[in-house]
MDTraj code that builds the backbone (N, CA, C; nanometers):
import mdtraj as md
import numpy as np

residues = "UNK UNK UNK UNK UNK UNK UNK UNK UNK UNK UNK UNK UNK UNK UNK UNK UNK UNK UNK UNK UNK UNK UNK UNK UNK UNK UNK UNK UNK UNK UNK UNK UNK UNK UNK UNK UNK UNK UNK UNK UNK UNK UNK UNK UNK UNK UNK UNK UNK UNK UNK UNK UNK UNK UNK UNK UNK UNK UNK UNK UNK UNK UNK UNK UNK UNK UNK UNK UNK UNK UNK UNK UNK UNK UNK UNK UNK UNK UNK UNK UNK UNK UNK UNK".split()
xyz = np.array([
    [12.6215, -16.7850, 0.7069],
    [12.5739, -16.8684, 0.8125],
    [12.5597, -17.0134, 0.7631],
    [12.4670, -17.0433, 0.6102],
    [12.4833, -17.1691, 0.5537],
    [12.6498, -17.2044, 0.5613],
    [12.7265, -17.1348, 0.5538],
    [12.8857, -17.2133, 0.5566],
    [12.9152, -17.2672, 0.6930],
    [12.8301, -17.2074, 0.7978],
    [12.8907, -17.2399, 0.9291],
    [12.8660, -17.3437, 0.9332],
    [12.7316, -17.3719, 0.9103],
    [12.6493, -17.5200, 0.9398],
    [12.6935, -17.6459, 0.8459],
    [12.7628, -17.5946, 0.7224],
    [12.7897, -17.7030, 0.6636],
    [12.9588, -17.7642, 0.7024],
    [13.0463, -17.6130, 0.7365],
    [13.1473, -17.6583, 0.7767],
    [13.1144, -17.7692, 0.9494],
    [13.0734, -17.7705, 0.9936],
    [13.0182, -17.8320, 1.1577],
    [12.9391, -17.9667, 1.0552],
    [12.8496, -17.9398, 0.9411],
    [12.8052, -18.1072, 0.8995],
    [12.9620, -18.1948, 0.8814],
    [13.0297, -18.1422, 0.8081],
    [13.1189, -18.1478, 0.7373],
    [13.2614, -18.2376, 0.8671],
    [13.2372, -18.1587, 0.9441],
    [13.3155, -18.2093, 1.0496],
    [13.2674, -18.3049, 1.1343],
    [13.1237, -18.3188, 1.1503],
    [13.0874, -18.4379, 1.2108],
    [13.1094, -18.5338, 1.1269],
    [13.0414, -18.5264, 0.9859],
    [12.9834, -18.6348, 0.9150],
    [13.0310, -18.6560, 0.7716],
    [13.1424, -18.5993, 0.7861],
    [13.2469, -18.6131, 0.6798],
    [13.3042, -18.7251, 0.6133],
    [13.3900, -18.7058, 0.5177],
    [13.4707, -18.8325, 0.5115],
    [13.5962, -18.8350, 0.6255],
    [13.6737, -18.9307, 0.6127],
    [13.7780, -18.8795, 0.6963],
    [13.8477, -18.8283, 0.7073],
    [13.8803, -18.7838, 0.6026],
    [14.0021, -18.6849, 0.5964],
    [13.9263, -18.5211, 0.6414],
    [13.8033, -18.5021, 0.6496],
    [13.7399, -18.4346, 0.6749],
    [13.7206, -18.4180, 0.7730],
    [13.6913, -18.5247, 0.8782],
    [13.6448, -18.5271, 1.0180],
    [13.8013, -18.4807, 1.0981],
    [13.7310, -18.4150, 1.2434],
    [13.8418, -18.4295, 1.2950],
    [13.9407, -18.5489, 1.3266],
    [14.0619, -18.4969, 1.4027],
    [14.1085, -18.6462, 1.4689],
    [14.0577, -18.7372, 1.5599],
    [13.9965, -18.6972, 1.6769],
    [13.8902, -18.7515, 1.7283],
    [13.7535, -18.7628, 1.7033],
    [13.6766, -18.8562, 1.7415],
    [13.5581, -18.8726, 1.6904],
    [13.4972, -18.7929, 1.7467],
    [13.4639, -18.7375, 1.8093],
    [13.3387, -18.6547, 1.8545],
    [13.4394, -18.5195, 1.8464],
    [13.3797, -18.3754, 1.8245],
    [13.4150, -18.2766, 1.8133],
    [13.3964, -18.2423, 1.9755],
    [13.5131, -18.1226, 2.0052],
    [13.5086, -18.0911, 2.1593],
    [13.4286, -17.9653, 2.1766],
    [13.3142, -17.9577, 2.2923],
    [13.2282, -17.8906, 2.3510],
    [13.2360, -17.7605, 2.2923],
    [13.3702, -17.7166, 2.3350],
    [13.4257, -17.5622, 2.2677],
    [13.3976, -17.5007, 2.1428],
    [13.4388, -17.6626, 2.0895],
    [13.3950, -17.6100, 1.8872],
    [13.2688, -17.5854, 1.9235],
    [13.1942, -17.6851, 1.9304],
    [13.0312, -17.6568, 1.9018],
    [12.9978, -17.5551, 1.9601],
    [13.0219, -17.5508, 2.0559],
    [13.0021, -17.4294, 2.1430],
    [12.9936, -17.3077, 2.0510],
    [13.1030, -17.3089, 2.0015],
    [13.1851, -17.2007, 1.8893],
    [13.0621, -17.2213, 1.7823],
    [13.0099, -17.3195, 1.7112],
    [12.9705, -17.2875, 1.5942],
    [12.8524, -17.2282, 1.6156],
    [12.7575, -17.2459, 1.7668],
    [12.6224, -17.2051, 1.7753],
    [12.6352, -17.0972, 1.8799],
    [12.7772, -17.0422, 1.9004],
    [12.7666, -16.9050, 1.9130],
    [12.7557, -16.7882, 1.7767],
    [12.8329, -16.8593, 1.6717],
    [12.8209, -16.7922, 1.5260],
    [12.6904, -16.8002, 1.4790],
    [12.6240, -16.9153, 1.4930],
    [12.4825, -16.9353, 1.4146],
    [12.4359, -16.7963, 1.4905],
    [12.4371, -16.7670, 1.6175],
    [12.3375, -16.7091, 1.7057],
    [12.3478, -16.5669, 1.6291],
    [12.4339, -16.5404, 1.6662],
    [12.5302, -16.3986, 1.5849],
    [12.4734, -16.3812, 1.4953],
    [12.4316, -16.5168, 1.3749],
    [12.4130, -16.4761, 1.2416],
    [12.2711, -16.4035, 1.1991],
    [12.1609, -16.4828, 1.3808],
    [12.0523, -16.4904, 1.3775],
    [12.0027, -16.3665, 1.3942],
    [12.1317, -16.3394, 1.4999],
    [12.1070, -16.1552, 1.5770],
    [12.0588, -16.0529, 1.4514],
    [12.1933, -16.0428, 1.3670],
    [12.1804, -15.9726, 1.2322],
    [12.0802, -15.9831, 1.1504],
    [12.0573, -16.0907, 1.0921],
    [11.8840, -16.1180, 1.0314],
    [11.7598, -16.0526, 1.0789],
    [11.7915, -16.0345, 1.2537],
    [11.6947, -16.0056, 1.3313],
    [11.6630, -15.8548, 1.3338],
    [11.8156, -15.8108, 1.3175],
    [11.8896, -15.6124, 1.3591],
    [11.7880, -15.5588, 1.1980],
    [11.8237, -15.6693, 1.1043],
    [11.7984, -15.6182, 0.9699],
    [11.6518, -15.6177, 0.9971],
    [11.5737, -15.7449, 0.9903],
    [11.4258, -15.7043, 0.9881],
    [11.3703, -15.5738, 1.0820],
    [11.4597, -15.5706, 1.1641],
    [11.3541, -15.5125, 1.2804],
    [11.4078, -15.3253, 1.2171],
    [11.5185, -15.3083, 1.1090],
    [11.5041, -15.1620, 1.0584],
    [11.4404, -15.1456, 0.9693],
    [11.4204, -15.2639, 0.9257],
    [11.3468, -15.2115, 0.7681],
    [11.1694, -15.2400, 0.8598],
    [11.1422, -15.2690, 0.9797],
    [11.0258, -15.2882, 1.0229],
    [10.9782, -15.3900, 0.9865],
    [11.0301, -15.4860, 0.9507],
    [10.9620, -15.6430, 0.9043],
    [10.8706, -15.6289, 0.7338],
    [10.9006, -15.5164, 0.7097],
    [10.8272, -15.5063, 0.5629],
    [10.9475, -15.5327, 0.4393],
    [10.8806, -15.6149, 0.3951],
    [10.8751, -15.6761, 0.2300],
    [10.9346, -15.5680, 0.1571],
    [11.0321, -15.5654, 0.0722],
    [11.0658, -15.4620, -0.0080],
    [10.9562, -15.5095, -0.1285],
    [10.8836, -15.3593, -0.1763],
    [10.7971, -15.3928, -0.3067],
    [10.8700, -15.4523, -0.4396],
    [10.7778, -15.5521, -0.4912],
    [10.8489, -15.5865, -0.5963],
    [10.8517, -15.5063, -0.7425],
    [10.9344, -15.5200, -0.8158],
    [10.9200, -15.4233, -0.9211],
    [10.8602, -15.4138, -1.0138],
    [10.8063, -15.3843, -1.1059],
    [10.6697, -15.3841, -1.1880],
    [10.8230, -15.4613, -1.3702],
    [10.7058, -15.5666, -1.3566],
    [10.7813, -15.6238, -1.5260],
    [10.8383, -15.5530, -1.6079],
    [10.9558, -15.5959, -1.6783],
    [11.0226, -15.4742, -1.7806],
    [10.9371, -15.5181, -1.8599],
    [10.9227, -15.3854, -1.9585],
    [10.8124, -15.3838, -2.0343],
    [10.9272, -15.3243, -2.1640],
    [10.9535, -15.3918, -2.2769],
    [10.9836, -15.3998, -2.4056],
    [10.9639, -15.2692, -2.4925],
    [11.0150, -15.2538, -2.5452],
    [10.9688, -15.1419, -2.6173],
    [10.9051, -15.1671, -2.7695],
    [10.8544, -15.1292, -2.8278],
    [10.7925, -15.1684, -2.9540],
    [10.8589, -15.1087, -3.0596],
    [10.8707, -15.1602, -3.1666],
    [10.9400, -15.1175, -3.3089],
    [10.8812, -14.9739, -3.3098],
    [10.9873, -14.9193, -3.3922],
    [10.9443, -14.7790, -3.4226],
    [10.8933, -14.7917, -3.5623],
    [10.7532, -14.6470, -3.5294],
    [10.7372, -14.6652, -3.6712],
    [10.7289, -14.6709, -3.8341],
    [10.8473, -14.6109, -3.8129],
    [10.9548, -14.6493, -3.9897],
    [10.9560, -14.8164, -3.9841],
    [10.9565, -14.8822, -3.8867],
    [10.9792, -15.0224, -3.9079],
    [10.9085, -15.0858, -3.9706],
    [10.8094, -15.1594, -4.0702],
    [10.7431, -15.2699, -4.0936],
    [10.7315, -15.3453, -3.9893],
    [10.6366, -15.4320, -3.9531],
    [10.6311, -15.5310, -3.9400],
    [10.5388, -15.6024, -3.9958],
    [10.6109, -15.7252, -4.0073],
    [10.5339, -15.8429, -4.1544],
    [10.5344, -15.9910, -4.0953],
    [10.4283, -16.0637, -4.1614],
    [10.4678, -16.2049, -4.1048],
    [10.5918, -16.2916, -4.1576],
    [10.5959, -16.3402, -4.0307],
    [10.7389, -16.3655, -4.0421],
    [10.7607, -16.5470, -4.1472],
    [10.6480, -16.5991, -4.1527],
    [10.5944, -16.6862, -4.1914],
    [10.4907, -16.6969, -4.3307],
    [10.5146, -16.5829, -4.3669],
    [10.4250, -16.5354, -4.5104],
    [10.3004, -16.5806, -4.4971],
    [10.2340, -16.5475, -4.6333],
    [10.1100, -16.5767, -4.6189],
    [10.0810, -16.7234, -4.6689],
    [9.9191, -16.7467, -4.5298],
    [9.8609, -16.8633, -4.5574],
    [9.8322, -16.9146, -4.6386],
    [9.8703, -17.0491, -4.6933],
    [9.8311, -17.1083, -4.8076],
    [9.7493, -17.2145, -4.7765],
    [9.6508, -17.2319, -4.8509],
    [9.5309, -17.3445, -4.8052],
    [9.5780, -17.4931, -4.9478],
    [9.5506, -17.5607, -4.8561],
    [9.5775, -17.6951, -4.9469],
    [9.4088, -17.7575, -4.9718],
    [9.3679, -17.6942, -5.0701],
    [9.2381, -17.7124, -5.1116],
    [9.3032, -17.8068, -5.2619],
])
top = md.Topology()
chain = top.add_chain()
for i, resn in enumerate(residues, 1):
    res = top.add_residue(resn, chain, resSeq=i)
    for name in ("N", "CA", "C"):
        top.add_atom(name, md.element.get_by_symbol(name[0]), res)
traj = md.Trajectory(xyz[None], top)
């Protein structure tokens, strides 16, 4: 649907080689492009209204797994040294 609207910016307010040959686009097109928008709106509409307007839940954070434990883990930065 964003393509419809940009192809119709695109044709009004284009460069020229972009725009049509005449300056103003004819009734029909437009006509045409906000019969597609409508269409696009219908579907958005078909979709919310099966899923009942509810939110699909979001999914719980992947959660990492931790070294096994044969592994060490050590600092990776050795130990602190004090400048006394």
């Amino acid at each position: 649907m964003t393509a419809i609207v940009k192809s119709l910016k695109r044709t009004l307010y284009g460069t020229r080689s972009e725009r049509l040959r005449s300056h103003k686009p004819r009734n029909k097109q437009i006509a045409f492009v906000f019969d597609e928008i409508a269409i696009g709106v219908a579907g958005i509409a078909a979709e919310l209204a099966k899923t009942g307007g509810k939110v699909k839940p979001q999914r719980a954070p992947w959660q990492s797994k931790e070294f096994g434990a044969h592994l060490a883990r050590g600092d990776p930065f050795g130990p602190e040294m004090s400048s006394d």
